[in-house]
C-alpha positions in Angstrom: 50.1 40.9 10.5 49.0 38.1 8.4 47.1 38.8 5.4 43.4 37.9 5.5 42.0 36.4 2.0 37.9 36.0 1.8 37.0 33.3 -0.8 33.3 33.8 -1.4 31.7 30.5 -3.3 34.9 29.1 -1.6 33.5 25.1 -1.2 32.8 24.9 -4.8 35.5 23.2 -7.0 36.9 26.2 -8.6 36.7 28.3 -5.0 38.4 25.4 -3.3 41.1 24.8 -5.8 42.2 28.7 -5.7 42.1 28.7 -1.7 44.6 25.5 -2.1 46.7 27.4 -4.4 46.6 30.6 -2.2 47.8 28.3 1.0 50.2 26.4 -0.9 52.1 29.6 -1.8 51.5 32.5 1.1 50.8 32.2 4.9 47.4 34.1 4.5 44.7 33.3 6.6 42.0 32.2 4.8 38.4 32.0 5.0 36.0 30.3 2.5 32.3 31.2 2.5 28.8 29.5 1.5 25.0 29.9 1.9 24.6 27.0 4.5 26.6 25.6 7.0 30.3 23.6 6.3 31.1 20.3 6.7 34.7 19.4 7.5 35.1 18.3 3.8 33.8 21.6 3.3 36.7 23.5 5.2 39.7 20.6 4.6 41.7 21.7 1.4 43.3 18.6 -0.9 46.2 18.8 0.5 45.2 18.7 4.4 45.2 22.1 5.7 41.9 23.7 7.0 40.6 27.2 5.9 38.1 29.1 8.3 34.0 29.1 7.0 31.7 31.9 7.3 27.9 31.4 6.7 27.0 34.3 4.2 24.5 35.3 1.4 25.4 37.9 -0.7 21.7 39.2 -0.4 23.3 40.1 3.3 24.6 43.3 2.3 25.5 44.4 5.7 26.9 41.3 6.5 29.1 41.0 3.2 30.2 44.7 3.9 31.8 43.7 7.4 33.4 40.5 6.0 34.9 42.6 3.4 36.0 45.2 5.5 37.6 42.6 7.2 39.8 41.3 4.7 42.9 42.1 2.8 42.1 41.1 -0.4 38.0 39.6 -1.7 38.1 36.7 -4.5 34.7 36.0 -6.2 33.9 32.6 -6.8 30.1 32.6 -6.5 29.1 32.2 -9.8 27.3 31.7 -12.5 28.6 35.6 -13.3 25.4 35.4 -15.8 23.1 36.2 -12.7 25.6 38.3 -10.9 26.2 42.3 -10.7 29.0 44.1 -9.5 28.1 44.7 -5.7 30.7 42.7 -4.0 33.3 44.8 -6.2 31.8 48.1 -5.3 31.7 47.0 -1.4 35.5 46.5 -2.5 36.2 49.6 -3.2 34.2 51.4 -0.7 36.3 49.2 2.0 39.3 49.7 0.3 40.1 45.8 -0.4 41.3 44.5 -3.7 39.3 42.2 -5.6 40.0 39.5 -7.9 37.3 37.0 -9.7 36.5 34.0 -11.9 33.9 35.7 -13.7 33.7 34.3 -17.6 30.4 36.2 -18.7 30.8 40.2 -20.7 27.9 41.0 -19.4 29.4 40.7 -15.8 32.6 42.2 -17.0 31.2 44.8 -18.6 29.7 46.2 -15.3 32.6 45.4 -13.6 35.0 47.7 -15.5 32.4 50.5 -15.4 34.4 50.8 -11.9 37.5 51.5 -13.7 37.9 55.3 -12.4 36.1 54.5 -9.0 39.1 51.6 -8.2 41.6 53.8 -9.5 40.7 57.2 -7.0 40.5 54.3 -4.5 43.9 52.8 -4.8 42.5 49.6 -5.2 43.6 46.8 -7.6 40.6 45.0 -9.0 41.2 42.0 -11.1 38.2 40.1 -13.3 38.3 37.2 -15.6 41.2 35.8 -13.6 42.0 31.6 -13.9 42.4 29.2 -16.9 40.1 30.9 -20.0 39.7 33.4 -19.7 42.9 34.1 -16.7 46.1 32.4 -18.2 45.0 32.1 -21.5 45.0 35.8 -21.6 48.5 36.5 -20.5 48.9 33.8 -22.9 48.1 36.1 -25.7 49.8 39.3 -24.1 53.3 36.9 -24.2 52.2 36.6 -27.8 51.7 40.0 -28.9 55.3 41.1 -27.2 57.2 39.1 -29.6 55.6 40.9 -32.3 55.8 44.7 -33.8 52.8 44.9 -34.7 49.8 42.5 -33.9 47.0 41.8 -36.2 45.0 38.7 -35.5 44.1 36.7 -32.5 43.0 33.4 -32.3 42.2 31.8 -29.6 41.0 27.8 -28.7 40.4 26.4 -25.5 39.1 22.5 -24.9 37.8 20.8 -21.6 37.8 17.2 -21.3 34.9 15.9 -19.7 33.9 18.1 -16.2 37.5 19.4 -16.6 37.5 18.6 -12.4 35.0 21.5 -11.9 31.6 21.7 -10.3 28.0 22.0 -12.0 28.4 25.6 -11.9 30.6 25.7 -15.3 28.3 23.2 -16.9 25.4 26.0 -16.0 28.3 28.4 -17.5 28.0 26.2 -20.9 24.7 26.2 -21.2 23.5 30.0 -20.4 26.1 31.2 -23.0 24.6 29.3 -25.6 21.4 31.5 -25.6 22.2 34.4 -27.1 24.4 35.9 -30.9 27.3 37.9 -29.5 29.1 40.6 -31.5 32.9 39.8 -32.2 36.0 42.0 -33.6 36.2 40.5 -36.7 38.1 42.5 -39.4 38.0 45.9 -37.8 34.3 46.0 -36.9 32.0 44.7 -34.6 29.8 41.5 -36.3 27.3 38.8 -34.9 28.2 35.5 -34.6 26.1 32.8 -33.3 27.5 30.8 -30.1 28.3 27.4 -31.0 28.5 27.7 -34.8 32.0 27.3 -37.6 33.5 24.3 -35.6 36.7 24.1 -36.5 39.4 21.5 -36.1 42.4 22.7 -34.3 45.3 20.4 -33.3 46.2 20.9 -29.6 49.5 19.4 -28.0 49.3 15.9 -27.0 47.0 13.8 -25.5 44.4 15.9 -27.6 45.6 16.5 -30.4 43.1 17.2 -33.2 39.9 18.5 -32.0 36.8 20.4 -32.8 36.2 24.1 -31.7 33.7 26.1 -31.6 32.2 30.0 -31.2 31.7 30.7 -27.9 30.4 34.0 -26.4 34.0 35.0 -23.5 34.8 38.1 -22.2 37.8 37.9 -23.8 36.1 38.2 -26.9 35.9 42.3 -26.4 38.6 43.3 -23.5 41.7 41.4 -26.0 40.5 44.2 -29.1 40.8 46.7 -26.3 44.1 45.6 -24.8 45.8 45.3 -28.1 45.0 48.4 -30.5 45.8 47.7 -33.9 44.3 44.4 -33.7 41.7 43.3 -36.5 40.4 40.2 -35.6 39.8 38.5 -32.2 38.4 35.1 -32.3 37.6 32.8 -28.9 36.7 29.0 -29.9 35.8 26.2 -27.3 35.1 22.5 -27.7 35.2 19.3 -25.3 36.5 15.8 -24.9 34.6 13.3 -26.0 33.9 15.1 -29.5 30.1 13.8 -28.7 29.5 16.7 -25.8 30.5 18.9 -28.7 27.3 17.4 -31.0 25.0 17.8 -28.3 25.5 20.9 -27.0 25.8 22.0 -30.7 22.0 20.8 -30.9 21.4 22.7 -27.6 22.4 25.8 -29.2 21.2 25.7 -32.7 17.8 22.9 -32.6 16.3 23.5 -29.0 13.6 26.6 -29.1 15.2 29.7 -27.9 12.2 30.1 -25.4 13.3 26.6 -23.9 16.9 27.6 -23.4 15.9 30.5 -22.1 14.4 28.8 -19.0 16.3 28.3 -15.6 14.6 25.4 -14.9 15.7 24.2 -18.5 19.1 24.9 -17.9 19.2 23.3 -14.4 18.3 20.1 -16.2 20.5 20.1 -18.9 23.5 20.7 -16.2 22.7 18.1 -13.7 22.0 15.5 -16.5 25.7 16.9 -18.1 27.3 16.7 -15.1 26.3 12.9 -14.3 27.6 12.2 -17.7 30.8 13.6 -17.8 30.9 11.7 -14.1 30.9 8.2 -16.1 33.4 9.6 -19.1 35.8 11.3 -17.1 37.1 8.0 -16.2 38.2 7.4 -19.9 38.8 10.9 -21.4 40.3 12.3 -18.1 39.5 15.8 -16.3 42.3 18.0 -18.2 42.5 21.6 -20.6 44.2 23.0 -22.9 45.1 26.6 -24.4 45.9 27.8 -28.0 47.3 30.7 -28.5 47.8 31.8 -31.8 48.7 35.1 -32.7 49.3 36.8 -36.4 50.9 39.9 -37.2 54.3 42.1 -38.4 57.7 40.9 -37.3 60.7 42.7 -38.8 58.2 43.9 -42.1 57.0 40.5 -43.0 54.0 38.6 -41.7 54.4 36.0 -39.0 52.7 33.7 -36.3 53.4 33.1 -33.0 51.8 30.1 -31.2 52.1 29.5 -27.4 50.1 26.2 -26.2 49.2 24.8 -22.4 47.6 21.3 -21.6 47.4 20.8 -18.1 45.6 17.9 -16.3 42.7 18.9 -13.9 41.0 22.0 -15.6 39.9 23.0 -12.0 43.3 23.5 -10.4 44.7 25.1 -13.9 42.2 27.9 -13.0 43.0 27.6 -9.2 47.1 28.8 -10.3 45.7 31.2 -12.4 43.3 33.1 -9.9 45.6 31.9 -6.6 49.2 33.6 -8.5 47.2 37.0 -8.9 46.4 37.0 -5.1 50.3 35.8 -4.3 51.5 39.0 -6.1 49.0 40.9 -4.6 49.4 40.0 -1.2 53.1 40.5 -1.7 52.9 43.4 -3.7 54.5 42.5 -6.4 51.2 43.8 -8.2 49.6 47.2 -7.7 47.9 48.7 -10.0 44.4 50.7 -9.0 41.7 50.7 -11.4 39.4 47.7 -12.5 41.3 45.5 -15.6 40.8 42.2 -17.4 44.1 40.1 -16.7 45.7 41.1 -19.8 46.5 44.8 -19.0 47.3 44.1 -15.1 49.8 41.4 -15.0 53.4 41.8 -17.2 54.4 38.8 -18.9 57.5 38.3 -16.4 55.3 38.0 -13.3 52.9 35.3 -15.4 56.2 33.2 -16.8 57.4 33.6 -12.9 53.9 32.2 -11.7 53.7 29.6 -14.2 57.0 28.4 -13.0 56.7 28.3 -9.5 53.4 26.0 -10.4 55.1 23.6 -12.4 53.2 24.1 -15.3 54.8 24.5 -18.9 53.6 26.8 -21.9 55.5 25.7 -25.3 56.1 28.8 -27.7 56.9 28.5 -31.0 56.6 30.6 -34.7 54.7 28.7 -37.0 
């Protein structure tokens, strides 16, 4: 029988690029889903193959049950994950169907793993935060913490240049998690930090180099303090390419009225007018990301740093390998593991090195 794979928000840029990885690498059959009808550019992946559409709302609950029920394995694409609760998962495990998303919000995470026990009595494997950052940026870190004895600080940066390849949808992403403080693990407690706020300079792997990062509100933020017991501090920074993006959303966050950036319509603009800018830069500062992993702790009784680092070229298809390996393993399975987990605590670091691999892509390691 060939495994059936149900992409919904499968036309955007991120949904498209994992159903490309997913063909590329099994023989599933796979179908895509949207709120109006496709177009063949809709349906046609980058590298020629066709994927099947369906016509669905998620407001059709009936609807998105039989789809579901239908399918081997659900991947939620249909962000922003701001707006979102955790239906489609619980239809999951009601069906039986393992899940995976692209979620990048704690408030949608948070509901999601309130599923935890649910999945488990289930026997079904439910993935969230899966792709780039959070995704491989968190095994990232779990291949950190393994070649120490005792972890004690993480520090994570992440940097976009221009659109990174992805739709308006992420630049929606950027701007709604700009309206709120968030609390962070910072030395063994809970504190407030406000999004956007202690740039930083951090020097990435070439052709980035030395760039400004900045707080910014990711799951990651509270499921890494989880995964790793013992560890003090986490810290997630972001920042893009051209360092001018990073001024004005820094203004965004910190000079526009809260009541102002609170507004959907307000957030609509600021997206569409982003997203025809970076159109015009990407042609200079390219589409790509890149990953800093740094992680501090106890190695043989003295104190020591481990660094990993990823720059890949089309941010989009970087989360595509990340989301579109977890469903490989699945569908083969290579990876069971019921119960509702942020990517850290489901996939070992051999089954990440063997995915990054068989993608091509290259993470340097080194102690500092």
């Amino acid at each position: 029988m060939t495994d059936r794979v149900l992409i919904l928000g499968g036309r955007g840029r991120i949904g498209s690029s994992v159903a490309e990885d997913i063909a590329t690498h099994t023989q599933a059959q796979i179908t895509i889903t949207g709120r109006s009808p496709a177009t063949q550019k809709d349906i046609t992946l980058p590298s020629g193959g066709q994927v099947e559409f369906l016509v669905l709302d998620l407001a059709e609950v009936d609807r998105l049950t039989d789809a579901i029920a239908n399918s081997d394995l659900v991947i939620h694409c249909a962000g922003p994950f701001h707006y979102r609760d955790a239906n489609v998962l619980k239809t999951c495990i009601e069906q039986g169907v393992n899940y995976l998303d692209v979620s990048d919000h704690r408030s949608f995470t948070s509901k999601a793993l309130k599923y935890h026990e649910e999945a488990h009595a289930a026997g079904v494997t439910a993935i969230v935060n899966s792709g780039i950052f959070p995704g491989i940026s968190n095994s990232m870190v779990r291949h950190d913490v393994e070649q120490l004895d005792q972890a004690e600080k993480i520090h994570l940066s992440y940097l976009v240049a221009g659109s990174g390849g992805a739709g308006i949808t992420v630049m929606r992403t950027t701007f709604l998690g700009l309206q709120h403080p968030f609390e962070a693990w910072l030395d063994g407690r809970w504190q407030i930090v406000k999004p956007y706020s202690e740039r930083e300079v951090v020097n990435f792997p070439a052709p980035y180099n030395k760039c400004g990062v900045y707080w910014f509100d990711m799951p990651e933020t509270f499921t890494l303090p989880e995964a790793f017991p013992g560890v003090k501090t986490v810290i997630t920074k972001f920042g893009s390419v051209p360092d001018f993006y990073n001024h004005l959303t820094w203004i965004a966050a910190h000079i526009f009225p809260k009541w102002l950036m609170q507004r959907r319509g307000m957030i609509e603009f600021l997206s569409h007018v982003s997203h025809l800018m970076t159109d015009v830069t990407n042609n200079f500062s390219g589409i790509g990301v890149a990953v800093r992993s740094e992680v501090t702790g106890i190695k043989n009784s003295e104190q020591a740093v481990y660094c990993s680092t990823l720059v890949h070229e089309n941010t989009a298809v970087a989360s595509g390998c990340g989301t579109g390996s977890l469903a490989q393993f699945l569908l083969e399975g290579k990876l069971k593991k019921p119960g509702v987990w942020p990517v850290e605590e489901a996939l070992s670091t051999d089954l990440f090195m063997e995915a990054i691999a068989s993608r091509g892509m290259q993470i340097n390691h080194h102690w500092l």
